[in-house]
N, C-alpha and C positions, 0 to 999 in steps of 0.2 A: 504494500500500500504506500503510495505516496505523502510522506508526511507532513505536504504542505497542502495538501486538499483541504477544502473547508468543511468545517468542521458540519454535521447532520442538524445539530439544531440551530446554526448560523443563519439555515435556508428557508427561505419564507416570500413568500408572493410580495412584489412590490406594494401594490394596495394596506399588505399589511407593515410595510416599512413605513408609507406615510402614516399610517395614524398613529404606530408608535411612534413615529415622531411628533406627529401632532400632540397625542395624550402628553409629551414628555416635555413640550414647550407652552408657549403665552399667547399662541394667536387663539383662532377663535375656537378650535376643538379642545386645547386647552385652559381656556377659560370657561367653554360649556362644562368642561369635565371635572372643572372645580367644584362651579356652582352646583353642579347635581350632587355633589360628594356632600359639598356643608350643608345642602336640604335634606340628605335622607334621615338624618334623626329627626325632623318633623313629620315623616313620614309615620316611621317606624322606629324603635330601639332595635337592634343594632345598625340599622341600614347604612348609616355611613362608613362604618367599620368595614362592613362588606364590601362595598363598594372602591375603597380603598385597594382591597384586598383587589378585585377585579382590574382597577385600574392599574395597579402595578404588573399584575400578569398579561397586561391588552400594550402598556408603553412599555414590557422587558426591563423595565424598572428593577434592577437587585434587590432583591429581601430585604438584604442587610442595609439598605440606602432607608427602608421605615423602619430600623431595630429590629430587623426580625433574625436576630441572630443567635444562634445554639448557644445556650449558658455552658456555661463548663458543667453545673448541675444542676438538672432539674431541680431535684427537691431542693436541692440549696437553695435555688433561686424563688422558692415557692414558702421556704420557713423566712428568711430574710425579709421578705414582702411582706409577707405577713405578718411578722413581729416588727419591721417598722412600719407599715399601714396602723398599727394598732395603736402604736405610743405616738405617732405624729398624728392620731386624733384626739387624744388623750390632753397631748400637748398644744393642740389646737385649744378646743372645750377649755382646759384649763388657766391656760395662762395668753395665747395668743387673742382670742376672741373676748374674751372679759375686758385686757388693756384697748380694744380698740370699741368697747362701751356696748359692745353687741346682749342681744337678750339672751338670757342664759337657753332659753326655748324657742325650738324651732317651731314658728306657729303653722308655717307651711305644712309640713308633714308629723301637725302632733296630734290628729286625728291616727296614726297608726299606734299608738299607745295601746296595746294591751288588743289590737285589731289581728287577732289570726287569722281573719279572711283573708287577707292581705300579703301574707307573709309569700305566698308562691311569684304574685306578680313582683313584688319587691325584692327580691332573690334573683329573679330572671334580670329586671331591671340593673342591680347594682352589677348583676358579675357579667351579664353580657352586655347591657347598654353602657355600665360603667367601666369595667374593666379590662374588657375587649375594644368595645366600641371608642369611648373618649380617648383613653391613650392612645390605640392605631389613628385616631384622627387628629389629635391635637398633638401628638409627642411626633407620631410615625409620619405621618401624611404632612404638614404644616412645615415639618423642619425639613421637611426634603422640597417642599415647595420653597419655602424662605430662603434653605441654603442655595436652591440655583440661583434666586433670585440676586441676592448679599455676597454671598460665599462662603468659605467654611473659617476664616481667620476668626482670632479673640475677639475683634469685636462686632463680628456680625454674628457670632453665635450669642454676645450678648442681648444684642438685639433683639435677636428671633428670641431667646428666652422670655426677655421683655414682654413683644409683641404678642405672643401665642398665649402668656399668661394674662393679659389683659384680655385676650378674646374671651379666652378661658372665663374670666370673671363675669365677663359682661353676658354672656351666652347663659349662665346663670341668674342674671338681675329681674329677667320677667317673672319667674316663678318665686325667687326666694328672697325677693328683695334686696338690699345695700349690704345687709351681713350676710348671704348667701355671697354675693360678688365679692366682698372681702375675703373671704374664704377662701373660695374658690380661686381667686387670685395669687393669695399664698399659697396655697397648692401647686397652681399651676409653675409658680416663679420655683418651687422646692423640687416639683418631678422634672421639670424643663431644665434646669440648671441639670441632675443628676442623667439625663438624659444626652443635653450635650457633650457631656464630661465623659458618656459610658458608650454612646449610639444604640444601648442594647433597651427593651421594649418588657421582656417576661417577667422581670422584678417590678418592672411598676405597674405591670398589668394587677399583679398579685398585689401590689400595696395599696393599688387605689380603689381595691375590690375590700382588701381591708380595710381600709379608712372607713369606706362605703359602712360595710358591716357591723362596725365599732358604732359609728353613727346611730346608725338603725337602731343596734342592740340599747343604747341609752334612750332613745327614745320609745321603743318597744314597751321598756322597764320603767319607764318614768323617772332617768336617773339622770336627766340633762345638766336641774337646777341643783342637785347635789355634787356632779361633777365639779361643774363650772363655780360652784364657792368653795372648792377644796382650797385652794390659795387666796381668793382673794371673799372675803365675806360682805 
């Protein structure tokens, strides 16, 4: 065999060279293919995760360009997540949200108090809308849109951090009001930074499934306003 033949999955119908090129650039196939990505969670919970997902395999986009990259270990990356998901809500509720004058109660979702009908959609929600969904969107998808845009130097990854945590908060504000977007902001500015710093995606999937959960559980329990005055009374 000839060693310089091209290689079987190189080869592909012209038609399908433009549009991944299209998908991978700014004109108009690539600004349709934005805009459908950031409406599908108005559609649906997970749809824009999916969609992501689709879009990278349609523009030949590498994996590893939205974090989608093999952890050295699974389970490591799944207790890791998880035990910092847990204490960076913990650390949120306690000490971050109190100094910034937030109510110690989420009145948004404090109807799920003690609501076990609840708990299946809420479950689906956090770990597939939340934990697949928002970080393959906001961490995986955004930072590879922002880095073509910027570049990958120190400070255009500041940047992007910036920028994507700001979206981050705001894309919260209709539902959950000014301390929902606060929140959420810190969030986004803490997994974004850890993001740029790592490119890798399966620890924060995992931690912001556990933030998620931690959340839920003190609200579930009726234990928001006892949290949130452990330090500060």
């Amino acid at each position: 065999m000839n060693d310089t033949a091209t290689p079987a999955n190189s080869l592909g119908q012209p038609g399908e060279d433009r549009l991944a090129r299209g998908l991978r650039g700014f004109g108009p196939i690539g600004i349709l293919a934005i805009a459908v990505i950031l409406a599908g969670n108005a559609v649906v919970l997970p749809l824009s995760g999916i969609l992501v997902l689709v879009w990278a395999r349609w523009s030949r986009t590498p994996w590893r360009e939205i974090g989608y990259v093999r952890p050295a270990s699974w389970i490591g990356s799944l207790f890791i997540g998880i035990a910092f998901g847990c204490a960076f809500k913990f650390l949120m509720k306690m000490i971050v949200m109190p100094l910034l004058g937030a109510d110690p109660v989420n009145h948004t979702y404090h109807y799920l108090a003690g609501n076990r009908a609840a708990i299946p959609a809420m479950l689906y929600a956090i770990i597939a809308g939340a934990g697949f969904g928002e970080e393959t969107l906001f961490r995986g998808y955004l930072f590879e849109r922002c880095g073509k845009l910027f570049g990958c130097g120190t400070g255009a990854k500041v940047s992007i951090v910036l920028l994507t945590a700001a979206w981050f908060g705001l894309v919260h504000y209709p539902e959950q009001g000014l301390a929902g977007a606060e929140q959420a902001t810190v969030v986004g500015l803490v997994f974004g930074a850890i993001f740029a710093a790592t490119g890798r995606i399966w620890m924060l999937m995992c931690a912001h499934a556990a933030f998620d959960l931690t959340a839920y559980a003190m609200i579930y329990w009726n234990l928001e306003s006892r949290v949130a005055h452990l330090l500060f009374k």
